[in-house]
N, C-alpha and C positions, 0 to 999 in steps of 0.2 A: 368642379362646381356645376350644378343645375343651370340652365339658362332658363330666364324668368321668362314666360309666356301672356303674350297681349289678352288684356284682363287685371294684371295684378298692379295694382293701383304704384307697385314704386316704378313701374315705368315711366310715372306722367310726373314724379318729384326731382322736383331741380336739384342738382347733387349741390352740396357744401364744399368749399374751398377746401385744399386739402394744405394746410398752414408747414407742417411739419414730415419729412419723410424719415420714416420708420423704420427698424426692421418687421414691422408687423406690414406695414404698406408696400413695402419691398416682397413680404412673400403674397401681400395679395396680388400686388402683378403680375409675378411668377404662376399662380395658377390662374389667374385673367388669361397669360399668355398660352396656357396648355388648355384650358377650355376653351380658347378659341380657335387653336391647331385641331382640336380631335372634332369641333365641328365643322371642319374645311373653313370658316369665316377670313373676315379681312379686316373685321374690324371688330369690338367688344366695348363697351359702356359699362361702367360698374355697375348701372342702374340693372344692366340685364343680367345679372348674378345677385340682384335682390341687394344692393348695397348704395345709397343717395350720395354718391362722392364724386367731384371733379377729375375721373381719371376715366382717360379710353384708352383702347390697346390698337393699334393699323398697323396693318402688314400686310400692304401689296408686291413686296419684291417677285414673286411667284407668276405674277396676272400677268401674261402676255399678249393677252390677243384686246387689252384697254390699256393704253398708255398711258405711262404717269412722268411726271418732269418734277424734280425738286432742287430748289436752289437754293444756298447759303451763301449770304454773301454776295450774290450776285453772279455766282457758279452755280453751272449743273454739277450735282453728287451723285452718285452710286447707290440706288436706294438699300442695295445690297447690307450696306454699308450703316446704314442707320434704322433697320429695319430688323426684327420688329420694334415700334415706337409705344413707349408710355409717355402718354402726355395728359400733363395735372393741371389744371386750372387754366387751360387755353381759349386763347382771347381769338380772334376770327375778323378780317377785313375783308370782304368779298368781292370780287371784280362785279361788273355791269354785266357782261353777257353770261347768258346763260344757255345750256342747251340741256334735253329730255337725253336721260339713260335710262335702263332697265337697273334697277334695284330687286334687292330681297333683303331679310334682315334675319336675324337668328332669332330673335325675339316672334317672327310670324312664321313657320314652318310654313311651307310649298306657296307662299305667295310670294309673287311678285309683280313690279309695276313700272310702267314711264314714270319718272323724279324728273321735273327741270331744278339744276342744280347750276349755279355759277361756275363755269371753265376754272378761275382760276382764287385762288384765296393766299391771303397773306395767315401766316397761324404766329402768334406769340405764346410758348407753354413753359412749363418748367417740365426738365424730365428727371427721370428716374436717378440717375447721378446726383441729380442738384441743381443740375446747370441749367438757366435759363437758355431759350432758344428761340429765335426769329427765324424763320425761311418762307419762300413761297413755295404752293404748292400746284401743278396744274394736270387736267385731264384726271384720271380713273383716285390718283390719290388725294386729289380736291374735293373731289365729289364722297370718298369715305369718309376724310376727315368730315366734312360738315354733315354728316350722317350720323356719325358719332357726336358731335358735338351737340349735335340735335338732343340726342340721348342724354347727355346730361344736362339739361336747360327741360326735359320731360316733354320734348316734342319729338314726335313717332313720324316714321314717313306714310304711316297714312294721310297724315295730315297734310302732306304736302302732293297726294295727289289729287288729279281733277276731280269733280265732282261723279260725271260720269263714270270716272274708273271706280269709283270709292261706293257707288251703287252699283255697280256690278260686281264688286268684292262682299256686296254686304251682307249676303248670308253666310261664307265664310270667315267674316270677320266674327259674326255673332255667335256661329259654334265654336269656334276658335276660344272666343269670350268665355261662353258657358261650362267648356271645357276646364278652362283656369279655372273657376268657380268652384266647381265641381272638386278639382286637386286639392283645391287648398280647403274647401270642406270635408276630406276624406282625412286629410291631414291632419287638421284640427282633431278630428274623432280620434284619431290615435293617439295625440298626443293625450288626450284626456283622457283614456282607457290607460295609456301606462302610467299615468298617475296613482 
């Protein structure tokens, strides 16, 4: 699948609950999960493959040098183990403290920025099996998941940077913009020439 580029307006649309899993929602994971491997990413929103649905795809098992801790039950697991994660309709508790990482997003090509992002989050989601799921999450996979969740709720991590940084991004944000613009007016032309 294409990864939707900042510009195109379903990024900013809060996805819909996703009530029912399918076999059609089950192969959209499946290529969620390979558009997100061939882009190196760690995380995917349905929103960024142009789709307004409560499902993102996280997979930090790989990240070594940012640490992640996940617990079920009040154990640590094997992210190995549960990873990669579709999770549909996930609900978000956010601990108090928070600290600044470097982020990037697949949705903004070569940018990236300091995010202060809460250390540690509780996640409620249902996943791909069926099975509802509660754990905590903390460190590098806290901070994807509410990145992703961002994404389906149509909030970008531009938004969550400082102002300063977000003017010094902002002639790249703007070609970046004009750039989408541009595709999906080129696009349009075609579609209406093979008509």
């Amino acid at each position: 699948m294409e990864i939707v580029k900042y510009g195109d307006p379903v990024l900013r649309a809060k996805g819909e609950q996703i009530s029912e899993i399918t076999d059609e929602i089950r192969a959209f994971a499946d290529a969620m999960i390979e558009t997100m491997r061939e882009a190196n990413g760690v995380g995917l929103a349905a929103q960024q493959v142009g789709r307004a649905v409560q499902m993102a795809i996280v997979d930090v098992a790989g990240v070594d040098d940012r640490p992640s801790v996940m617990k079920v039950n009040g154990e640590e697991v094997k992210l190995e183990e549960w990873m990669p994660m579709v999770l549909m309709n996930p609900q978000l508790e956010l601990g108090a403290e928070k600290e600044s990482g470097v982020e990037g997003c697949l949705s903004f090509p070569d940018i990236a920025a300091e995010i202060p992002r809460s250390i540690y989050a509780k996640v409620r989601a249902k996943l791909i099996d069926g099975r509802d799921v509660e754990f905590e999450a903390e460190g590098f996979l806290a901070r994807a998941i509410q990145h992703e969740v961002d994404h389906l709720n149509g909030v970008l991590f531009i938004d969550r940077m400082s102002s300063a940084t977000k003017f010094s991004l902002g002639n790249r944000l703007k070609r970046l913009q004009q750039q989408t613009k541009e595709r999906a007016r080129r696009a349009a032309i075609r579609r209406c020439v093979g008509q």
